[in-house]
N, C-alpha and C positions, 0 to 999 in steps of 0.2 A: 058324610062325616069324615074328616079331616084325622085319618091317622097318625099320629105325633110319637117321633122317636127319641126316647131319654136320650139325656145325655151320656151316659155309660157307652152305651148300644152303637150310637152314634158313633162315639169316638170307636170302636173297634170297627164299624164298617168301614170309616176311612181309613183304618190301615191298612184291612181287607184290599182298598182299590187301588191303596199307594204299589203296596203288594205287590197285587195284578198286575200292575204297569208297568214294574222292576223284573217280574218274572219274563211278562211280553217282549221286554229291551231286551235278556238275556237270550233266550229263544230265537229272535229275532238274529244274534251275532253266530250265532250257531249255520243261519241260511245261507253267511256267504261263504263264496269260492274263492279261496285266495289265489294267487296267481303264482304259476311256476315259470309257466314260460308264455309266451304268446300265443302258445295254441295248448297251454292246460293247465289245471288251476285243482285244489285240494279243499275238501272243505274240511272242519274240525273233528269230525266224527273219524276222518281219514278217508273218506272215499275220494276217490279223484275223477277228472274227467280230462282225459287225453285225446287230442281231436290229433298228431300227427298221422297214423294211418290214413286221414285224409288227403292230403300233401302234393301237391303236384307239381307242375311248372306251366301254368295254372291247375288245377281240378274240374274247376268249371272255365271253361271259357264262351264269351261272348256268348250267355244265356238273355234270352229277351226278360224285358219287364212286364207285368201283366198287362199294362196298355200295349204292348208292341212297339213303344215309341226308341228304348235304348236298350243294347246291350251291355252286360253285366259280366267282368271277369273275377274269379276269387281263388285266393288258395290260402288256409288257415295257417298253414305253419313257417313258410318259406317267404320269402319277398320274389316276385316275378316282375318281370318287366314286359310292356306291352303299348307298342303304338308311341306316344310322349311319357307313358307312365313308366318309372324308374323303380327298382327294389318295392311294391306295393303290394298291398296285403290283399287291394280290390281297386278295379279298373271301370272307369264308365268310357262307353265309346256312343257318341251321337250320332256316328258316323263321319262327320265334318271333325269333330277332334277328341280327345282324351282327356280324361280328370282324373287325376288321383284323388279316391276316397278313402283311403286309411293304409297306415302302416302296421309294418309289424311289433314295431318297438311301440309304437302307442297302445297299444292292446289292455284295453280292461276287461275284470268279469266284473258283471254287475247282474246282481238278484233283484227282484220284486220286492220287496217284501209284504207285498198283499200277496203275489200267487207264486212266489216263489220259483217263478220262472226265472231261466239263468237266461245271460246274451251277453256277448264280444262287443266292445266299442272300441272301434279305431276314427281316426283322425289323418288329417293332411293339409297342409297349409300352403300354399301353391306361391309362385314368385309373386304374384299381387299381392299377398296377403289374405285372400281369399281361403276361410277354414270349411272342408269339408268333413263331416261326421257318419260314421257309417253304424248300424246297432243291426250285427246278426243274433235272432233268437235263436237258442240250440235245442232242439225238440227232439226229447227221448225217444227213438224208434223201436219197435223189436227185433231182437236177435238175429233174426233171418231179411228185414227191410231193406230194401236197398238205398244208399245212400243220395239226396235229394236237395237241391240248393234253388231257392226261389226266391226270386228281385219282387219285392213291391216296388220298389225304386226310389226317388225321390218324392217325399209326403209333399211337395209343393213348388212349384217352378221358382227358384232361385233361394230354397229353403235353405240349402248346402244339408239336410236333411235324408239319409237313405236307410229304408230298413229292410230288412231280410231275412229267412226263415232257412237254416240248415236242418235238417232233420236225418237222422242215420243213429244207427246203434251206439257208434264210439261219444252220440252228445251225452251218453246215460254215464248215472255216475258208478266208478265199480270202486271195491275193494282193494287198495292197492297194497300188494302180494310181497313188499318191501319195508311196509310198515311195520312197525316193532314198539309203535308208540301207544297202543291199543292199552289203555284201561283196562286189567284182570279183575279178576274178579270179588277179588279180595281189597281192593280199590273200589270200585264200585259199593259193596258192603260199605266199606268205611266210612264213603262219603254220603250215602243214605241214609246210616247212624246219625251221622254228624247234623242232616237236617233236620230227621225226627228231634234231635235233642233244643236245637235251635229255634224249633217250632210249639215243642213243648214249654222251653221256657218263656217264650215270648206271650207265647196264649198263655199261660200259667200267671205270667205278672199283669197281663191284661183284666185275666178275672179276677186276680187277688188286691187289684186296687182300685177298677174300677165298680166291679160289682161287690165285692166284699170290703170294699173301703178298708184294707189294711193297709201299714204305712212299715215303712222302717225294711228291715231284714225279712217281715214277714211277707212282704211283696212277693219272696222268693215263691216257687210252687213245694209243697211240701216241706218248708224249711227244716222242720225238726226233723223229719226223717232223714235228710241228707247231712244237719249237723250233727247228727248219729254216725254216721258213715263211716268216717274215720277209725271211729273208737270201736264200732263192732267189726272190722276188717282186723283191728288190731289183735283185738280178742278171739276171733278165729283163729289168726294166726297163730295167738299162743296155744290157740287149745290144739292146734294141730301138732305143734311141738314139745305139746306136754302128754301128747299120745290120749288125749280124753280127759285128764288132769286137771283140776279144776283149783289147786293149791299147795302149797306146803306141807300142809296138815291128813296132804292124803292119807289114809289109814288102807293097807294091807289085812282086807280081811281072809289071805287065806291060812288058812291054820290057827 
């Protein structure tokens, strides 16, 4: 048997998903890193991730790839030079010759946003024309791990393709101790109000026209109680100013 959803119903579940889907985009902008410099990047929350501590003139050098077949020079923050490669961010050596696989000024961060993994993408475009693309994943270590850099190397013989795994403490995201743009707390408050109020009135017009088929002003949720609002705010007010007073005609019962 064929369960069948009114039309009321209906139409609220698709706002339900539009919803969902607005919330997800927003969530989702929240995941990246934005970039500060070449080797560190800030995401909206304010935590940042600073990879200079790693810094060398290389860090790693001439580390093999997991086939054995080439080695692999890097250093996150600095441009080095090595062999034919010039100011670069990462060095292939085949032995027979050198490729530059990315720079420092080309440096992106780039998030997942399925798993939310962060990685560096550099680039290099060599006098042929020939562009090579390099994508280090930065893998949150612990505090005490020591810092580790490992070539899978080129995902394919003439891919211009290379990926990489840094791992160490500095790829974690911290607190940055300069910040002063942090959200109080009475900010937070206000903007939490402000969605319950948003969410009430939307569910509120939702159920007043499409399940109660009301039209006009009454769409609103509770209308008469809030076109009240005014006038008894007002009236407070006077009664606070009349000390309890309720008119002209007060009569002085004492004596």
């Amino acid at each position: 048997m064929l369960c069948v959803i009114n039309t009321p119903l209906r139409t609220i579940f698709q706002i339900l998903v539009v919803a969902g889907i607005f919330l997800v985009g927003v969530v989702r902008t929240f995941d990246e890193c934005e970039k500060l410099t070449p080797c560190s990047c800030k995401y909206a929350g304010g935590e940042i991730i600073d990879l200079s501590p790693l810094s060398g003139n290389p860090r790693w050098s001439d580390q093999y790839d997991t086939q054995k077949e080439n080695k692999y020079s890097y250093n996150p923050c600095k441009g080095f030079s090595e062999g034919t490669c010039t100011d670069v961010s990462i060095c292939q050596n085949t032995g027979d010759s050198y490729y530059e696989c990315g720079t420092q000024e080309s440096a992106v961060f780039l998030t997942n946003p399925q798993t939310g993994e962060l990685s560096v993408i550099y680039e290099s475009t060599d006098t042929f024309n020939t562009t090579r693309t390099s994508q280090v994943y930065l893998q949150c270590a612990e505090e005490d791990a020591p810092d580790s850099f490992v070539a899978a190397g080129e995902t394919a013989p003439g891919s211009g393709l290379y990926l990489f795994t840094l791992s160490s403490p500095h790829c974690c995201a911290k607190k940055d101790s300069d910040d002063s743009s942090d959200l109080s707390i009475g900010t937070l408050i206000t903007i939490g109000v402000g969605i319950l109020v948003i969410v009430y009135v939307v569910v509120g017009i939702i159920i007043q026209k499409f399940m109660l088929h009301k039209s006009g002003k009454e769409v609103l949720p509770n209308y008469d109680t809030w076109s009240r609002l005014p006038r008894l705010i007002k009236d407070g007010i006077m009664y606070t100013v009349r000390c309890g007073k309720t008119g002209s005609d007060y009569e002085n019962l004492d004596g």
